[in-house]
C-alpha positions as CSV (number, residue, x, y, z in Angstrom):
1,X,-9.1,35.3,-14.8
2,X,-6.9,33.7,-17.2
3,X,-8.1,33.4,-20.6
4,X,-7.5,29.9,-22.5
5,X,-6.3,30.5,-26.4
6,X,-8.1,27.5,-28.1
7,X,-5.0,26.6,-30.3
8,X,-2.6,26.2,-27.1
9,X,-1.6,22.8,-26.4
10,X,-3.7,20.9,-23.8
11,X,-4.2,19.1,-20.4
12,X,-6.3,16.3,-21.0
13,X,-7.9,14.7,-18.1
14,X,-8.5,11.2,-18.9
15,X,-10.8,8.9,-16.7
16,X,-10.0,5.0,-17.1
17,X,-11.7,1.9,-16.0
18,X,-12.5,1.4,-12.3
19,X,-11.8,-2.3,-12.9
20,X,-13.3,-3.7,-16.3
21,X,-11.5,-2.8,-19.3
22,X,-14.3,-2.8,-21.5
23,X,-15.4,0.7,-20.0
24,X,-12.3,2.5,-21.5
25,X,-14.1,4.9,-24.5
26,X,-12.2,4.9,-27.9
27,X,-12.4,8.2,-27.2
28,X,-9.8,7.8,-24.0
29,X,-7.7,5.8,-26.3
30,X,-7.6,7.6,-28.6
31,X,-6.3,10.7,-26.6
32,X,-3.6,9.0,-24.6
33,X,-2.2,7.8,-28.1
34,X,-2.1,11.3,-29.6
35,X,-0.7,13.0,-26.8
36,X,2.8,14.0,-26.6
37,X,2.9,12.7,-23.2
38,X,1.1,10.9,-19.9
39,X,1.0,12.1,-16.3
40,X,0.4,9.0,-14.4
41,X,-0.6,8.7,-11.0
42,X,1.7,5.3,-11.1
43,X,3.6,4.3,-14.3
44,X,4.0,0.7,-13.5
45,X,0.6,0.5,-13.2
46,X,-0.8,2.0,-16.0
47,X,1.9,0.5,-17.9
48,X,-0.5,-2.5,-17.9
49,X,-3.2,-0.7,-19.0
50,X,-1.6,1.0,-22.0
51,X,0.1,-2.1,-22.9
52,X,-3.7,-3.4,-23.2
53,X,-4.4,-1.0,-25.6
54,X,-1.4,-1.1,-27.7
55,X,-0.2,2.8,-26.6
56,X,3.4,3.6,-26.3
57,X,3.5,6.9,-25.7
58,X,6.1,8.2,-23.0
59,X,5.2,8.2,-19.2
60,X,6.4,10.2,-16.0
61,X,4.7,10.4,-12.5
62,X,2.5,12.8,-11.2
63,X,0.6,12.1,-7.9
64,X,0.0,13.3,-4.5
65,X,3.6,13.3,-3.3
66,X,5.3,14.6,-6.7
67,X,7.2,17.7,-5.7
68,X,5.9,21.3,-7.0
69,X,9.0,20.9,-9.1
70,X,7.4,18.0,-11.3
71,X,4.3,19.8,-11.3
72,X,5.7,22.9,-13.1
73,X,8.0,20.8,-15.1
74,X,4.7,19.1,-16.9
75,X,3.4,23.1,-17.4
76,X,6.2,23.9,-19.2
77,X,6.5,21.0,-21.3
78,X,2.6,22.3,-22.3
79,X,4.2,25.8,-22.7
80,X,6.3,24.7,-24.9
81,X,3.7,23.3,-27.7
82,X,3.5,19.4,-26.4
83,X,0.0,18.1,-25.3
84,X,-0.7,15.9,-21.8
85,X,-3.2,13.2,-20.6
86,X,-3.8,13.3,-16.7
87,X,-5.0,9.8,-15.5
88,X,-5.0,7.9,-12.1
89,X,-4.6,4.6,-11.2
90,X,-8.6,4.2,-11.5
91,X,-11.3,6.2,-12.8
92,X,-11.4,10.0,-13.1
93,X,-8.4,12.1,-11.9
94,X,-8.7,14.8,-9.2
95,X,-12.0,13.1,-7.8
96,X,-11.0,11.2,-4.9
97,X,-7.7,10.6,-6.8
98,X,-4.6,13.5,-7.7
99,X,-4.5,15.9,-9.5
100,X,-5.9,18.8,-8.8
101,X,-2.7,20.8,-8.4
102,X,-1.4,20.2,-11.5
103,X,-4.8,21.4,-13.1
104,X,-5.0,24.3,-11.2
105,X,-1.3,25.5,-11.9
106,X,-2.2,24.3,-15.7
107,X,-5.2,26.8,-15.5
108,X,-3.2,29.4,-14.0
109,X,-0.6,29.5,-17.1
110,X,-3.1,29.7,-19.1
111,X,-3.5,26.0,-20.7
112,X,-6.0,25.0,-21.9
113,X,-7.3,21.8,-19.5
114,X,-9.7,19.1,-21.6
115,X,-12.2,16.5,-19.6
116,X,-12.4,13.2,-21.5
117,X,-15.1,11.9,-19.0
118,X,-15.6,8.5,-17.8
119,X,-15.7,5.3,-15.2
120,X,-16.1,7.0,-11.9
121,X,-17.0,4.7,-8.6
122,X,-18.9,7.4,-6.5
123,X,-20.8,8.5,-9.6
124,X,-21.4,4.5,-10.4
125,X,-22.4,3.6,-7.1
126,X,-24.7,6.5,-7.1
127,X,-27.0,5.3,-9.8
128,X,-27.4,1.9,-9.0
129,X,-28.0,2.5,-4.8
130,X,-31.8,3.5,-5.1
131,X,-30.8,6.4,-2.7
132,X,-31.6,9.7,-3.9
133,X,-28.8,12.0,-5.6
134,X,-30.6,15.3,-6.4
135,X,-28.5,16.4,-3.4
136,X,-25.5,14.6,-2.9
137,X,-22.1,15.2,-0.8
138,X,-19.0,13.2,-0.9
139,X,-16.6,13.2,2.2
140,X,-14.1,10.3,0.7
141,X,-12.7,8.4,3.1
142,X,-13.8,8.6,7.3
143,X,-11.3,9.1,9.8
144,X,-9.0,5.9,10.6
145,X,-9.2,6.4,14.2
146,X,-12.4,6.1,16.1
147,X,-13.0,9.8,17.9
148,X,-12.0,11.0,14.3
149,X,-14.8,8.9,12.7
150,X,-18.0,9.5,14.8
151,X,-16.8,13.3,15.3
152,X,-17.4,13.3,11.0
153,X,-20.3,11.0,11.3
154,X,-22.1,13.3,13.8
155,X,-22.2,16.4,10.9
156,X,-24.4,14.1,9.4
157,X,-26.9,13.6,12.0
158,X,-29.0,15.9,10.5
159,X,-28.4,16.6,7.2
160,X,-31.2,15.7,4.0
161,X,-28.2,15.1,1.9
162,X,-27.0,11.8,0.7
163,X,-23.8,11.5,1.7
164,X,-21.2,9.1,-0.1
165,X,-17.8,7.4,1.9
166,X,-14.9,5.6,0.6
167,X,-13.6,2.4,2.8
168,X,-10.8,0.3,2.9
169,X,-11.4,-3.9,3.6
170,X,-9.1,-3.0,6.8
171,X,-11.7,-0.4,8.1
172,X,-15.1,-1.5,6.9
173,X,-16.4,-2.9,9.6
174,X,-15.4,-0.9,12.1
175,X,-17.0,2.2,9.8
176,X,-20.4,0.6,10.0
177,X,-20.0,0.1,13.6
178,X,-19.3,4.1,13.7
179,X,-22.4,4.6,11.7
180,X,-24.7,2.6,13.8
181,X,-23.5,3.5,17.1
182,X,-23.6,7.4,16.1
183,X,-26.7,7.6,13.5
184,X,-28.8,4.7,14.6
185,X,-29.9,1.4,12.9
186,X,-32.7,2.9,10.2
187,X,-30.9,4.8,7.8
188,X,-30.8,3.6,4.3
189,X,-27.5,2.7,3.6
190,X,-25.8,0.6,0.1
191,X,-22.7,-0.8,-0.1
192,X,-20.7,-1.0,-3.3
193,X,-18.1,-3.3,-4.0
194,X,-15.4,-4.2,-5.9
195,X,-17.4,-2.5,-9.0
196,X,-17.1,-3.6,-12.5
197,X,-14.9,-5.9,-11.1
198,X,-15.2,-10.1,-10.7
199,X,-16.4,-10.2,-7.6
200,X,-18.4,-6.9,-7.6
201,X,-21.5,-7.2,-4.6
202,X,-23.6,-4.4,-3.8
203,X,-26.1,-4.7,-1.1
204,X,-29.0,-2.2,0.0
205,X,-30.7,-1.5,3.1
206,X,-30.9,-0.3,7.1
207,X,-27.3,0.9,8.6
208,X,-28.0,-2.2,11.0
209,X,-29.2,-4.8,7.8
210,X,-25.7,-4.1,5.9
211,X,-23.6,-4.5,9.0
212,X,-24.7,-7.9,9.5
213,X,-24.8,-8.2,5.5
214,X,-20.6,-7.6,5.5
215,X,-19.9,-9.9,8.7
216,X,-22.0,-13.0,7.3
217,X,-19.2,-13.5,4.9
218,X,-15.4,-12.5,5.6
219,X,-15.1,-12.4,1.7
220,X,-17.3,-9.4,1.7
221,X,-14.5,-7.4,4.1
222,X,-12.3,-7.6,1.0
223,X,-11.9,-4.9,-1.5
224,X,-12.4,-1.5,-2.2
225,X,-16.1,-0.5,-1.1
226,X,-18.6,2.8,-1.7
227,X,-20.5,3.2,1.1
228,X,-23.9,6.2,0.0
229,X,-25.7,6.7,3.4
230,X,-29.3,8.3,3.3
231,X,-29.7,11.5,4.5
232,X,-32.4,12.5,7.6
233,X,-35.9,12.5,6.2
234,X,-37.4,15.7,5.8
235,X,-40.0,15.5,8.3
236,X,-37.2,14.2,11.2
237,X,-35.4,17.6,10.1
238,X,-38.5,19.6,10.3
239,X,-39.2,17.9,14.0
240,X,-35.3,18.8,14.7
241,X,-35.4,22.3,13.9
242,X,-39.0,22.6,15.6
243,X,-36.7,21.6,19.0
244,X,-34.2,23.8,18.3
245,X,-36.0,26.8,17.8
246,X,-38.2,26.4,20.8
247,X,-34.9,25.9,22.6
248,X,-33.3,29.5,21.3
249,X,-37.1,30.4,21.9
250,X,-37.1,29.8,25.4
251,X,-33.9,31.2,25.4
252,X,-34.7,34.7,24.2
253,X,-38.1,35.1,25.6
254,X,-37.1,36.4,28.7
255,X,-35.1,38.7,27.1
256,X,-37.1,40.3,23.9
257,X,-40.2,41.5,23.3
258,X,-42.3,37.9,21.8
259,X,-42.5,38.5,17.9
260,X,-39.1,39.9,18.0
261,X,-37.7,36.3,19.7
262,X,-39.8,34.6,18.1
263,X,-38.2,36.1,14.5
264,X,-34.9,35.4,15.5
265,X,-35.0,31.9,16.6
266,X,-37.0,30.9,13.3
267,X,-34.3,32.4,11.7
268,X,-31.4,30.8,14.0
269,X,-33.2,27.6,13.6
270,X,-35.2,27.1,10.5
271,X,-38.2,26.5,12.1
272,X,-41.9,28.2,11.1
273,X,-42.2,31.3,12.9
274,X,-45.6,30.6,13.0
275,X,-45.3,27.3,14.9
276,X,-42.9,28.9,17.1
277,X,-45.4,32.3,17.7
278,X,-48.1,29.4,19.1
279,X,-45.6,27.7,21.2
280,X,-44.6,31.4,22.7
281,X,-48.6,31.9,23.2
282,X,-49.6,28.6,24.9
283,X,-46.9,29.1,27.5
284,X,-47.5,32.5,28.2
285,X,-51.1,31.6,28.8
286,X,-49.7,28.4,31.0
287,X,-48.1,31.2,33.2
């Protein structure tokens, strides 16, 4: 482990606005103005930005395709006394956005690397989508091609976690096709988008409700969209792992003694060894 010397310079990791303005902190302002320097994910872009703010300080480019070159060239500048501000086009850096390399090789030289937290769209769709996020997972964007997409989908056919997508206006419908066609029309599902921005929508309901929600209206195809999918209810995963382990049960039997099988495909499965020593009984007695 590296240990960070708190009078080193710093990597500041800056989160901007997701599309209003009004959520940039005076805290975020007043970093990128007192930095010595900017690694930006596009510098004509955020030229805008800065300009909105009045900040002038110096720019260069650092995103997914900058070389290991440039990468090393911003930790040395930071080795040799300046400060830097990491920001993306949109919201926080490294989630869903680049990054992470350069904070990782920034950690690794022992720099001292500084959140300045902020506008984030998973985290913003999240609390607004009524879907529960005390276990969460985000998977960013599905697979372009169609065997790619439902072969991601299908991990989630039975997992209690909420998960959260990204989507393009070029894909989205074809996404909640994927979804219905691979986990059915019921699951809760909310679509955010365009947040914080003019034409922001969000919309709430079965996988099957929101796909006829986006094709009522071709304007709702446009944009940059959130898409937080329920996860299976607790008692469908119960039911699932109660097939399972009656399948490795079955299985075994034949081949271990009963509470020994029966132990193993609980554990294999996740379902009550109890429930799974009363199955083994009622078909022995059936034989």
């Amino acid at each position: 482990m590296t240990e960070i010397v708190s009078n080193q310079p710093s990597l500041y990791v800056v989160a901007t606005p997701i599309g209003n303005l009004g959520d940039m902190s005076n805290r975020a302002v007043d970093v990128l103005e007192s930095v010595d320097l900017i690694a930006a994910e596009d510098t004509r872009h955020s030229a805008k930005l800065l300009q909105n703010f009045g900040i002038d300080t110096p720019m260069l480019s650092c995103h997914d395709f900058s070389s290991h070159a440039r990468q090393a060239e911003i930790v040395e500048k930071l080795q040799q006394g300046l400060s830097v501000a990491l920001i993306s086009d949109a919201g926080t850096p490294t989630v869903a956005d680049p990054g992470y390399e350069l904070v990782n090789l920034a950690r690794s030289a022992g720099i001292a690397v500084i959140t300045v937290p902020g506008p984030s769209s998973i985290i913003a769709a999240l609390s607004i989508s009524g879907i529960p996020s005390d276990r969460f997972v985000f998977e960013g964007f599905l697979p372009a091609k169609l065997i790619g997409r439902e072969k991601a989908l299908s991990t989630a056919l039975s997992s209690t976690r909420t998960i959260i997508f990204l989507e393009t206006p070029h894909r989205i419908v074809a996404s909640l096709e994927s979804i219905l066609k691979v986990l059915g029309p019921e699951r809760s599902l909310f679509i955010g988008r365009e947040l914080t921005k003019l034409f922001e929508e969000s919309f709430k309901g079965s996988v099957e409700e929101c796909l006829a929600w986006i094709k009522r209206d071709s304007n709702r195809q446009k944009g940059e969209f959130v898409l937080i999918l329920s996860g299976l209810p607790k008692e469908q995963q119960k039911s699932l792992d109660e097939q399972e382990g009656r399948r490795v049960l079955d299985f075994l039997s034949p081949r271990l003694p009963v509470n020994e099988a029966v132990k193993l495909a609980a554990k294999i499965s996740g379902a009550s060894r109890n429930g799974l020593y009363h199955y083994a009984m009622s078909k022995k007695s059936d034989e």
